[in-house]
Residue, then its C-alpha position, 0 to 999 in steps of 0.5 A: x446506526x448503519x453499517x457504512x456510517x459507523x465504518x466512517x466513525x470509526x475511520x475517523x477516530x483512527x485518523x485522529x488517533x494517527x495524527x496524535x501519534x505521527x505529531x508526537x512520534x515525529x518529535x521524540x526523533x533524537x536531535x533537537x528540531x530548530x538545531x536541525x532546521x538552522x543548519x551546520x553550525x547554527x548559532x543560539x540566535x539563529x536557533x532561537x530565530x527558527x523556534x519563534x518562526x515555527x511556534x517550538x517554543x509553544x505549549x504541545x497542545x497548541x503546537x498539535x492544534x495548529x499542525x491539525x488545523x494547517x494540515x486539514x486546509x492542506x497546508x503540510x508545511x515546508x521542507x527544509x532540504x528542498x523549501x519546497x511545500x511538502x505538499x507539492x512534493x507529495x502530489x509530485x510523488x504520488x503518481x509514482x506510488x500509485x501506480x507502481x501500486x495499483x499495477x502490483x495489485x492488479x498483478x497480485x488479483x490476476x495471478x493470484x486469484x486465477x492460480x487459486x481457483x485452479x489449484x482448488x479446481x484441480x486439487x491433487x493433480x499436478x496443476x496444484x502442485x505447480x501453483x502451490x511450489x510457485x507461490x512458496x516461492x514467491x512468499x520466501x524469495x525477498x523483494x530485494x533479492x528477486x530485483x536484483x536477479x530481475x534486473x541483471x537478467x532482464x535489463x542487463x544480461x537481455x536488456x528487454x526492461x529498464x533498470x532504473x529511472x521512471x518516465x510517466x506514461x503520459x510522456x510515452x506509454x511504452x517507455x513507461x511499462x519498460x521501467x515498471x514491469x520489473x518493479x511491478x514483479x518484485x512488488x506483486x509476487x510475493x503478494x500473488x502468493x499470498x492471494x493464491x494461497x488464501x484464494x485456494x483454502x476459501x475456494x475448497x472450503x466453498x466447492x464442499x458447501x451445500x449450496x454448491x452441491x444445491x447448484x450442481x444438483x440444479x444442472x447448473x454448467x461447471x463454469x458457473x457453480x465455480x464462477x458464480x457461486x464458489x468464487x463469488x462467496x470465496x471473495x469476501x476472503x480475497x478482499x480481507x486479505x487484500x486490505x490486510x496486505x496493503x500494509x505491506x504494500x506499502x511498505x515493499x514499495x519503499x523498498x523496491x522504489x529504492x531498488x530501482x530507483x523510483x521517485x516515489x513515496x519511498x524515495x522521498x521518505x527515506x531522503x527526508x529520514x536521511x536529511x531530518x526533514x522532520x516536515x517532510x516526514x510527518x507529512x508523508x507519514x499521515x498521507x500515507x497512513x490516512x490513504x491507508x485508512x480510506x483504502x481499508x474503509x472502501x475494502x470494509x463497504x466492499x464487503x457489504x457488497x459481496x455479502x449483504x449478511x455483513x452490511x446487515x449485521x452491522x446496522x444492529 
């Protein structure tokens, strides 16, 4: 079987398995569902009302059944704080995320890929002392703590950036970056750190190899042993630990979304948590936790890429 269609399997089963445990975990929350739904004070028959609408009183197994056929044609439910789709809300809300992700990311590449190289390159100089004293830093300062120095320096004390708020960058590009550049930093930093970090130890691990010294010995320019040889094998390192700290990716942006008040995934979960909008919560849970999956599926194929050894062990 080859690599990218047994990598798919197996994304397949772990989407499943997802699903089983968002359906359930989402019903094992305290509080009973149809008493939540009905409102302040709700009397028997209105609860009784809201069960035989939603299909509570049906066996779990037929409760889940339905819940995976509906969420497979898109249909997520309906919020009971808003009575909006969950789905709309989620599409409304995933620009936000993605993009104070994906720029968090390109962040955390840039800054901590090129700081790596450099602490590799120029190991025991003060270069990498510097890099190395900037990057315990970023991995020990908290996400909340580094937003609020950020915001009180940067759009209170020198009102350069926005506090707070969000305005899409198709509006006015311009206004856009001033409310994400601070996010962004919070979000990326500690991933950059992280990054360097391992980016350096695989760096070192590969200028020491005996290819690179067969590269050297070949006349090759500096530039291009470090670029296309010593870096170029040291990615496949990058990549795992990439797709390792999407989880925290994604979990520092609930928390920064919060801190600067960004209407993205983070806000909506926790105002669903907050107002027990069980629909809401099971909805951005398994959108969130099947992106994951896909993200780290791209990131395994990515691998075979890099390294065409892995694509081949695979197939056996």
């Amino acid at each position: 079987m080859s690599y990218p269609i047994r990598r798919l399997g197996e994304s397949l089963i772990t989407l499943f398995l997802v699903s089983v445990v968002v359906f359930a975990g989402v019903r094992a929350l305290p509080g009973d569902t149809a008493t939540a739904l009905a409102g302040e004070e709700p009397t028997p028959e209105a609860i009784a009302q809201i069960r035989e609408s939603y299909g509570l009183d049906d066996n779990i197994v037929v409760q889940y059944v339905r819940y995976v056929r509906h969420a497979a044609t898109g249909d997520l439910g309906v919020s009971s704080r808003t009575g909006l789709p969950v789905l709309d809300s989620v599409l409304e809300a995933l620009p936000v995320t993605l993009e104070l992700s994906a720029l968090a990311l390109l962040l955390a590449v840039v800054v901590g890929v090129g700081a790596g190289v450099v602490a590799a390159v120029r190991r025991g100089r003060p270069e990498e002392w510097l890099v190395n004293a900037v990057a315990l830093l970023g991995l020990s300062v908290p996400a909340f703590w580094l937003g609020i120095v950020l915001v009180l320096a940067f759009a209170i004390a020198v009102p350069v950036f926005a506090a707070s708020g969000f305005v899409p960058f198709g509006v006015d590009p311009m206004e856009n970056l001033r409310h994400m550049v601070l996010p962004v930093i919070v979000l990326g930093s500690g991933l950059a750190a992280v990054v360097m970090r391992q980016t350096r130890a695989a760096m070192l691990g590969s200028l020491s190899a005996d290819y690179v010294r067969t590269a050297r010995a070949k006349g090759l320019s500096r530039r291009q042993v470090i670029m296309g040889h010593a870096l170029r094998n040291s990615l496949v390192t990058v990549v795992t630990v990439l797709g390792l700290q999407l989880g925290h990716l994604i979990s520092g942006a609930v928390v920064t979304e919060q801190i600067f008040v960004l209407p993205g995934f983070g806000k909506l979960t926790i105002d669903a948590v907050f107002s027990r909008d069980y629909a809401m919560v099971q909805g951005v849970v398994l959108f969130t936790s099947t992106a994951y999956i896909l993200v780290n599926l791209a990131v395994d194929l990515a691998y075979s890429v890099i390294d065409p050894r892995i694509r081949l062990g695979g197939a056996q």
